[in-house]
C-alpha positions as CSV (number, residue, x, y, z in Angstrom):
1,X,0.0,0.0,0.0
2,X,3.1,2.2,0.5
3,X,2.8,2.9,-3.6
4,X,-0.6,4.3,-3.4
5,X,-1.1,7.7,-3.1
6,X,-1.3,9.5,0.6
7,X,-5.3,10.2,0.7
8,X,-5.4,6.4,-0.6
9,X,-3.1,5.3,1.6
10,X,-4.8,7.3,4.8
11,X,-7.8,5.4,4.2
12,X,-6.5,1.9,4.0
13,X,-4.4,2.7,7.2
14,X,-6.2,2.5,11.0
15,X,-8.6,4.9,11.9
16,X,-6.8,7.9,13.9
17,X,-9.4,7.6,16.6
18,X,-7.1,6.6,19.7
19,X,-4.3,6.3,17.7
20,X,-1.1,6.2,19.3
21,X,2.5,7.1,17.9
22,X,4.4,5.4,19.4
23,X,2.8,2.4,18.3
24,X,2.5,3.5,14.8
25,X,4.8,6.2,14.0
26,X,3.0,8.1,11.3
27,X,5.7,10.4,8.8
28,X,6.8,13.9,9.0
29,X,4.7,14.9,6.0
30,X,1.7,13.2,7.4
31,X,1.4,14.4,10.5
32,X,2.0,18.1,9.0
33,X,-0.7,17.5,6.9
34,X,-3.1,16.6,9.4
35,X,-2.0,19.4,12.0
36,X,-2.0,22.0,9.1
37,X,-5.5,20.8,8.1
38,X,-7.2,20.5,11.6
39,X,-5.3,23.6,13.6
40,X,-6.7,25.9,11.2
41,X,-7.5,28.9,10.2
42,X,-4.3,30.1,11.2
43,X,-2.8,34.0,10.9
44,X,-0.3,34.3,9.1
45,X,3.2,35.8,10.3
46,X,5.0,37.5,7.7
47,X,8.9,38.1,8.7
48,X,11.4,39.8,7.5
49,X,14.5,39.8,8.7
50,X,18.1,40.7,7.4
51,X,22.1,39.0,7.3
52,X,24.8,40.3,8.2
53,X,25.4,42.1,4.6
54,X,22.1,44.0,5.4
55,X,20.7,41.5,2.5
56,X,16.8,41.4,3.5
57,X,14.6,38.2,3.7
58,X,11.0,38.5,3.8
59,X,8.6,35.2,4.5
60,X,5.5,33.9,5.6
61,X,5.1,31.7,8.4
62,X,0.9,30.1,9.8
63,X,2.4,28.3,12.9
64,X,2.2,31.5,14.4
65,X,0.4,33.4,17.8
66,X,1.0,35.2,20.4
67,X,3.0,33.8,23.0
68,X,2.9,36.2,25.7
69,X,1.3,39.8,26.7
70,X,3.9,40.7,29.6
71,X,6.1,41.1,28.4
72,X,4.9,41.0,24.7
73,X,6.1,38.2,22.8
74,X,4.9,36.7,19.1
75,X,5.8,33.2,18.4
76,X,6.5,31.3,15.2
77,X,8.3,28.4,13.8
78,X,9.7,28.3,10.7
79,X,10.2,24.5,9.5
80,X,13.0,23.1,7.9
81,X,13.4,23.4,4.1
82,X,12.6,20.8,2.1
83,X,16.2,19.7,1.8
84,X,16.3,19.3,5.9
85,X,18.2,22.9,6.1
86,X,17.1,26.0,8.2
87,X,15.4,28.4,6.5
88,X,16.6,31.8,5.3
89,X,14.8,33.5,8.5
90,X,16.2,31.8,11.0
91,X,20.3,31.8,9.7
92,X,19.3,35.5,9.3
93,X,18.2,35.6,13.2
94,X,21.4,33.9,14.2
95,X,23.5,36.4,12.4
96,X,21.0,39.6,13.3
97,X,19.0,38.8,16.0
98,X,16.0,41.3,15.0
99,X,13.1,40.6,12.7
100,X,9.7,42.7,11.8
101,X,6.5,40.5,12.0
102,X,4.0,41.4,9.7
103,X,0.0,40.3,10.3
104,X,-0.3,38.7,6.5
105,X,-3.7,40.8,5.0
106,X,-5.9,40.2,2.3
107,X,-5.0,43.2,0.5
108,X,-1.5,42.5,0.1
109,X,-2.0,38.3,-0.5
110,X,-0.5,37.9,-3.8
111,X,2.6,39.4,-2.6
112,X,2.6,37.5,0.6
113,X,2.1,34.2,-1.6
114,X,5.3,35.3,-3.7
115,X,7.4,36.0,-0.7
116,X,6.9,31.9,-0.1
117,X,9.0,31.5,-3.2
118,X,12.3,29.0,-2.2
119,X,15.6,32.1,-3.5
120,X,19.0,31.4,-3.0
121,X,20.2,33.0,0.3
122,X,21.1,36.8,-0.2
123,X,18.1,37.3,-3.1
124,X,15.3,39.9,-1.6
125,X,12.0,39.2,-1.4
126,X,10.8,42.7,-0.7
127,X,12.2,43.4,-4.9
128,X,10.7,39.7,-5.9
129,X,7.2,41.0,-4.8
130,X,7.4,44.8,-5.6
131,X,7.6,45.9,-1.8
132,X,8.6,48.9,-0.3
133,X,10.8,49.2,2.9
134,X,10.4,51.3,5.7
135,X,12.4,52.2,8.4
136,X,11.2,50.3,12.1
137,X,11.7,51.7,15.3
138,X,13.8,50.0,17.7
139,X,15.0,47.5,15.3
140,X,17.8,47.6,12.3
141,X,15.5,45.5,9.9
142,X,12.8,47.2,7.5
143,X,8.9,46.8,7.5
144,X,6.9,46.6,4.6
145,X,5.9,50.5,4.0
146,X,2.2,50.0,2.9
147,X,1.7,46.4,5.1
148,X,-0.9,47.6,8.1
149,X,0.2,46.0,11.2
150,X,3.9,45.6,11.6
151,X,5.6,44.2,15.0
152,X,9.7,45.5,15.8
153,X,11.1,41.9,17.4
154,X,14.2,40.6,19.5
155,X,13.5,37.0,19.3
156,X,14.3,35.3,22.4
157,X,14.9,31.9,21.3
158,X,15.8,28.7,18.9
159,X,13.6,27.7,16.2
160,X,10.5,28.1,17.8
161,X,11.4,31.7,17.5
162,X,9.8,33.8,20.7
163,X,10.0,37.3,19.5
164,X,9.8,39.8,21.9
165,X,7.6,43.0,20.9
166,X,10.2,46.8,20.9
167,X,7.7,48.5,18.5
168,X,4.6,48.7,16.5
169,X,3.6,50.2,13.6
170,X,-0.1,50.2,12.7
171,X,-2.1,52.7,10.5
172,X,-4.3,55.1,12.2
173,X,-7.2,54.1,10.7
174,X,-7.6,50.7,11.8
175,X,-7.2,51.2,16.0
176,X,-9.4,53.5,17.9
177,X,-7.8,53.1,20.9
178,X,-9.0,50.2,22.0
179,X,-10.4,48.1,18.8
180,X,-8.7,46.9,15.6
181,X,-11.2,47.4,12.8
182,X,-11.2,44.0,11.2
183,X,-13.2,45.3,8.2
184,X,-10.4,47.4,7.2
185,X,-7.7,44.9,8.2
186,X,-9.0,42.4,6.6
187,X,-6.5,39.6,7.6
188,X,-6.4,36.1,6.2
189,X,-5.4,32.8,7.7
190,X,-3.9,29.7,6.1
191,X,-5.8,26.5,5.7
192,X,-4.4,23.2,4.1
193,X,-2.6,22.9,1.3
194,X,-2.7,26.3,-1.1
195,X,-6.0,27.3,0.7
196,X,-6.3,30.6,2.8
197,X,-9.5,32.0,4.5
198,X,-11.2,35.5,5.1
199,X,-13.0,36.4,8.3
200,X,-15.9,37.7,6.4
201,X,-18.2,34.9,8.1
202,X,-18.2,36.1,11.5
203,X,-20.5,35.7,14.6
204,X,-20.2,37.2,18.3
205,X,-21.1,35.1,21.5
206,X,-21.5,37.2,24.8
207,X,-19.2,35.6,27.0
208,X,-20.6,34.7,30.7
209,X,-20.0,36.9,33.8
């Protein structure tokens, strides 16, 4: 059954309900897809971050959220390539320990989607995808000038990076003070595979005293 293809092969194998790994190990690529398809919809982090040439990387990562609120702290892990190697973003944090985390929104999702493009090391995805740079407070690395929400970060650790929030950039329009206007932010999250999601679709439930 090993020749069959995956969603043939998932349906010949045992049912997941109380399935345990360590009796039957299940592969890497399997058990991505079924966390990517069941923890989902997911926001999407989108990082830049720079070498020690000042050569920018920009990138978007979904296993992303916030971490922390005291202090502030964002949290995402970049995966390994598909050749087993660390990814741009994280060499770039071990040689410049400061990245700008992005809130990926629908009006900037096609260039998002080519920032996931695999370039050799050094090539800039801010020039790949027709992005502007601007200047972030408290950090060395550059935002995307017309992206909404940006986040100034000093990670704190490894490849579950824990990046600790030094500034924030977001456009007047969308905070009042004390709401983010989702209308106008219009983020997206990732589902499975090459699907994303809105938040269009929305309902409110008073939450008990």
């Amino acid at each position: 059954s090993r020749g069959l293809p995956l969603f043939q092969r998932l349906k010949s194998e045992p049912k997941m309900s109380n399935y345990l790994l360590d009796d039957s190990p299940l592969s890497p690529g399997v058990i991505y897809r079924l966390l990517s398809g069941v923890v989902c919809p997911r926001p999407i982090a989108w990082v830049s971050t720079q070498d020690k040439q000042g050569n920018t990387n920009l990138a978007p990562f979904s296993f992303f959220n916030v971490a922390s609120v005291n202090p502030p702290v964002l949290a995402f892990s970049p995966l390994l390539n598909g050749s087993g190697e660390l990814k741009d973003t994280v060499r770039n944090l071990n040689d410049v320990a400061e990245c700008v985390v992005h809130v990926g929104s629908e009006a900037l999702i096609e260039a998002l989607n080519t920032t996931s493009a695999s370039l050799p090391p050094g090539e800039d995805e801010f020039t790949l995808a027709g992005l502007e740079k601007a200047a972030m407070p408290g950090v060395s690395v550059p935002r995307i000038a017309n992206a909404p929400v940006a986040f100034g970060d000093h990670p704190l650790a490894g490849t579950l990076v824990l990046a600790q929030v030094v500034s924030i950039h977001i456009d007047d329009a969308l905070w009042d003070g004390r709401h983010v206007d989702m209308d106008l932010l219009k983020p997206v999250g990732r589902l499975a595979g090459s699907d994303y999601i809105r938040i269009s679709d929305r309902f409110a439930i008073e939450r008990p005293d």
